[in-house]
N, C-alpha and C positions, 0 to 999 in steps of 0.2 A: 479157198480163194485168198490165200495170205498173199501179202506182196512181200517181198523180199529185193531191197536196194542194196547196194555195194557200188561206191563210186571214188575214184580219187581223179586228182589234178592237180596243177600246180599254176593256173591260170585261170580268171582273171584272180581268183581267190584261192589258194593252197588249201587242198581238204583232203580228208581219206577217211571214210565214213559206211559203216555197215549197220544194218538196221534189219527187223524182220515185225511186223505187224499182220495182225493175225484179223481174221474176218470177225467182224462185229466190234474188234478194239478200236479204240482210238489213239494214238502217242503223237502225241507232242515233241515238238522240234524246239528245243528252249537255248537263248542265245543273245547276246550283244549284236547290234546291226554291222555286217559285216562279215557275221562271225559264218556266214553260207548257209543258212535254213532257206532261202528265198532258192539260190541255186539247186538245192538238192532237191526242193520241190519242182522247178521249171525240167528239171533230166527227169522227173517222175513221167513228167507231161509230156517231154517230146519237146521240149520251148529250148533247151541245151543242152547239148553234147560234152558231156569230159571227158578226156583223155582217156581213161579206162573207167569202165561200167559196163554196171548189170542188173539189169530191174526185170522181176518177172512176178505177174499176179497169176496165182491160181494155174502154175507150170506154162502158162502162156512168157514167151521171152517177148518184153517191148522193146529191150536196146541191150546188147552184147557186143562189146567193142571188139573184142578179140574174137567173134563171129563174123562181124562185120555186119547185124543185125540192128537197124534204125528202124522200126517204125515209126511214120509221119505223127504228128499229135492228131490228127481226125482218125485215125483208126488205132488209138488207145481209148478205151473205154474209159477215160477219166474225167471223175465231174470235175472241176475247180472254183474254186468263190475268190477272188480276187478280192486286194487292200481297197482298190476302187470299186467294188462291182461291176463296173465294165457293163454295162447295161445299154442298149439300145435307144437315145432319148426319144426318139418318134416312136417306137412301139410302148405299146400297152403291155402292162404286166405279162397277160397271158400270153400274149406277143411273143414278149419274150423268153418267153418258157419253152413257147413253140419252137423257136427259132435253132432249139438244141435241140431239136425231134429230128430223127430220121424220116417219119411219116408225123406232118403236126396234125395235133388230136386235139381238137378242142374239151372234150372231156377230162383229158389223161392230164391236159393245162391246170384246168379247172379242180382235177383232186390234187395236184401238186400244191397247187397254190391254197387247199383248206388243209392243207398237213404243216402248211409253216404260217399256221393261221390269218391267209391272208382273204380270206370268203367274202365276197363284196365288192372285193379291189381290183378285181380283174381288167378292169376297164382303165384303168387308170395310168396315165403314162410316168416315168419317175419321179421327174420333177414335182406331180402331185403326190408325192410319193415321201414318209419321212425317211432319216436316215439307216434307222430300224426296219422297215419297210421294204427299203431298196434290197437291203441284206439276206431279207427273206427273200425275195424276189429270187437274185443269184443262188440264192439255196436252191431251190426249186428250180431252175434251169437246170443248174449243177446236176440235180437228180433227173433230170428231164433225157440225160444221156444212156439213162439205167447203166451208170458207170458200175467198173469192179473192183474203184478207187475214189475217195472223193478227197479233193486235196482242199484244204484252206488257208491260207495266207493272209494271215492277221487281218481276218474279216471282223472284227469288233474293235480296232482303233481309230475307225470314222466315226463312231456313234459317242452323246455321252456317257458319264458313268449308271444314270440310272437305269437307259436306254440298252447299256450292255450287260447287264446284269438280269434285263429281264431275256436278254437274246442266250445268256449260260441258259436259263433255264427251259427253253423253250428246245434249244439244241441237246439238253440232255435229253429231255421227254422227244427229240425225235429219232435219237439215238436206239430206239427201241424198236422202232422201223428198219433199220438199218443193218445188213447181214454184211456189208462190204467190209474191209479195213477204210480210215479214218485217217490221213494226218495231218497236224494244223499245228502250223507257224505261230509261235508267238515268241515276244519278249518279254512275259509276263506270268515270273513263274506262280502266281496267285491264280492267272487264269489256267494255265496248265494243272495245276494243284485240282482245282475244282471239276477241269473237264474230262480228262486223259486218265486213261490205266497203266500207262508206259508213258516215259519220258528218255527222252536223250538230250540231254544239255549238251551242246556244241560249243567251243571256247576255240579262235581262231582255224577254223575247219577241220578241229579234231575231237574229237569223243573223250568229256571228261568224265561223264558216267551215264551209264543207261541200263534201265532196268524197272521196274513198278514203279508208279509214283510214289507209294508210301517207302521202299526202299532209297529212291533219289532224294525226297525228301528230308529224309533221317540220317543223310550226309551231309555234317557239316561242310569237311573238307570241301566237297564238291560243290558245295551255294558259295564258302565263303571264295573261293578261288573263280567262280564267276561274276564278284558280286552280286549278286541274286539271292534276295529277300523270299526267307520261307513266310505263306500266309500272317499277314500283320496289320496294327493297325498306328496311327500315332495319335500319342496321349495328347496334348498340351497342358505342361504345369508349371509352378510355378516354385521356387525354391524357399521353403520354409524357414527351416533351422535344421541346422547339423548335432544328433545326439553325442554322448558320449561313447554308447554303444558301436559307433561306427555307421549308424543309419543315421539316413536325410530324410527330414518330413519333407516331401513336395505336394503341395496342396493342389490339387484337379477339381475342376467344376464341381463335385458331387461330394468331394471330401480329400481325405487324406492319405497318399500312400506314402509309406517307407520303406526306402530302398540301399542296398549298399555303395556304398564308391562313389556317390553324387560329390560333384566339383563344383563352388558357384556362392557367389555371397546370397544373402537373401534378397529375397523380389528377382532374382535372376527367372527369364524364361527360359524355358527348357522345352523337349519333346523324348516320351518316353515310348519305346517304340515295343510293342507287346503282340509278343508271338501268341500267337490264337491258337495255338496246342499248348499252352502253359493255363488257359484263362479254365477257372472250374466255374460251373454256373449252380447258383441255390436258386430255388423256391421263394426260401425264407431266409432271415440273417440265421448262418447257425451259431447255435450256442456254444459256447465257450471256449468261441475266438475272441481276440481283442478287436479293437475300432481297424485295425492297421489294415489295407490292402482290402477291404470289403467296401463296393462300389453300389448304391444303388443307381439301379439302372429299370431301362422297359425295351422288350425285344422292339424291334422294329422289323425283321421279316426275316426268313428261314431259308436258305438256298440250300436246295439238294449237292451233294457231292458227290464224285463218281465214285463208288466203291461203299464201304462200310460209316460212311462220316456226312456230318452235314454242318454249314456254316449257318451260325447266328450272329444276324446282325444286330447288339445292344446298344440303344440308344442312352448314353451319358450325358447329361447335361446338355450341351447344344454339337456334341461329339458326338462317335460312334466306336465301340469297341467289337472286334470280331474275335470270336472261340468254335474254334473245329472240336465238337464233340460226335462221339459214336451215336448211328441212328439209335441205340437201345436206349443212352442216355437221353436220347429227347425223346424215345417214347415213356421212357420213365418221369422224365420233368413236366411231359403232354404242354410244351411251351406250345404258344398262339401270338401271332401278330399284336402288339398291344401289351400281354402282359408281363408286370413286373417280373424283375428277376436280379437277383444278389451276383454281382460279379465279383471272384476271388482268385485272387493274384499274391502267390506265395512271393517273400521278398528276395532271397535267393534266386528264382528261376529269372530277371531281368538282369542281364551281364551288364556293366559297366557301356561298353561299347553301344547301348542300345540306349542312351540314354546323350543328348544332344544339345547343343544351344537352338531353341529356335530361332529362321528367317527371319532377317532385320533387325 
């Protein structure tokens, strides 16, 4: 049941984009506003026509320009979760679940709605509704179509950050359910990073790379040419003293790192911007390092990642610093919500460019 898109145009936005997503993946559509992830989703659905395309799931054609083949958007099997939700405000949750049913079932409402943990709320109209909530809601309609596509459109930039974070992880554990292809909009290659097994970075409606996350990822060229931040976090420090060595002490909440190429007299603020695949994570302090770049810290929670890796979130002083380590490494560290943990940051791996005056 793979979909496979292919579309170009030259209106309202210049694109030419090919893609193939495979039943049970997910790829993300990663992109500057503008740059047409929003469009290529709406010709998925049947919401716009370009110039020449071709979409077809599972050898069904939805739209073949040079057939001359449109199908209407109610007879594409696609679920979609919209930026607003688009929810119904007089209906009730399960209302609106129904309301995507060809024959509504109040049952079939009802297990939609405990598979995106909303058991209880069925009654409830949006507005009682949190913003988290609402989003499950649209989930669950979305799947109410038993689509053989389910599209999302930067369904996590209404909620806040803690609110979206517990929605990654609730979308990956539903992700397990789910036999269709998968694709979702975002401008946020952190959250791409975390949900997608395929990614296609889009830069003015054309394909600057696409291929596995861990592949796109591991392209500089390709982040730095869209500005797009691999998984990261920012430090805030404070400008020490410059050695003779060529390293800058910058002192951080918890202690002291030293790094190369800092610019800045002392008492200067800065922000040290630290890639979360350079961060290694100890147990213990190890021995027979120096004081230099060793952070005591305490996890504060664990997000699953799609694929072989999982993000820890370390809690720094009144900061937080994030490290992508392989699942084997955290079942070898057997970290837990709560416990300390030594975070090491070689002084080489933070390039010049990652390091910043801070705001104000």
């Amino acid at each position: 049941m793979a979909l496979e898109v292919t579309a170009q145009a030259t209106a309202p936005i210049p694109f030419d984009v090919s893609f193939r997503v495979e039943p049970g993946q997910l790829l993300a559509l990663v992109g500057h506003s503008g740059s047409g992830k929003t469009t290529l989703l709406r010709t998925i659905a049947g919401l716009w026509r370009p110039e020449r395309a071709r979409v077809t799931v599972d050898g069904s054609v939805w739209l073949d320009t040079a057939a001359r083949t449109d199908l209407p958007p109610h007879r594409r099997r696609a679920g979609i979760v919209f930026q607003s939700y688009a929810l119904f405000p007089h209906m009730t949750a399960a209302q609106n679940v129904m309301a995507a049913m060809d024959r509504p079932d109040p049952a079939e409402a009802a297990r939609l709605l405990d598979l995106v943990n909303l058991r209880g709320l069925a009654d409830r109209r949006p507005a009682q509704l949190s913003g988290g909530q609402q989003q499950r809601v649209a989930v669950a309609r979305a799947l109410a179509r038993r689509p053989q596509a389910l599209l999302l459109d930067e369904p996590f930039s209404a909620v806040d950050r803690a609110t979206r974070e517990r929605l990654y992880a609730e979308i990956l554990a539903l992700r397990a359910h789910l036999a269709m292809p998968v694709v979702l909009v975002t401008h946020d290659m952190n959250e791409a990073q975390l949900l997608a097994d395929r990614m296609v970075v889009i830069e003015k409606g054309r394909v600057v790379r696409q291929g596995s996350t861990a592949a796109v990822m591991a392209d500089p060229d390709a982040l730095r040419a869209m500005g797009i931040r691999e998984l990261a976090a920012m430090l805030p420090v404070t400008v020490a003293e410059h050695g003779d060595d060529g390293l800058t002490r910058l002192d951080a909440a918890t202690g002291p790192l030293w790094l190369p190429g800092v610019e800045g007299a002392p008492g200067t603020p800065l922000r040290v911007r630290i890639m979360a695949h350079e961060v290694i994570l100890s147990r213990t302090r190890p021995e027979g390092l120096s004081a230099q770049n060793i952070l005591p810290g305490r996890v504060a929670r664990i997000v699953p990642g799609q694929g072989p890796g999982v993000i820890v979130h370390i809690a720094v002083g009144g900061d937080e610093i994030l490290a992508r380590i392989t699942r084997r490494a955290a079942e070898a560290l057997a970290l837990r919500p709560g416990d300390p943990v030594h975070v090491i940051l070689k002084s080489m791996s933070v390039a010049r460019d990652h390091v910043a005056r801070a705001p104000g």
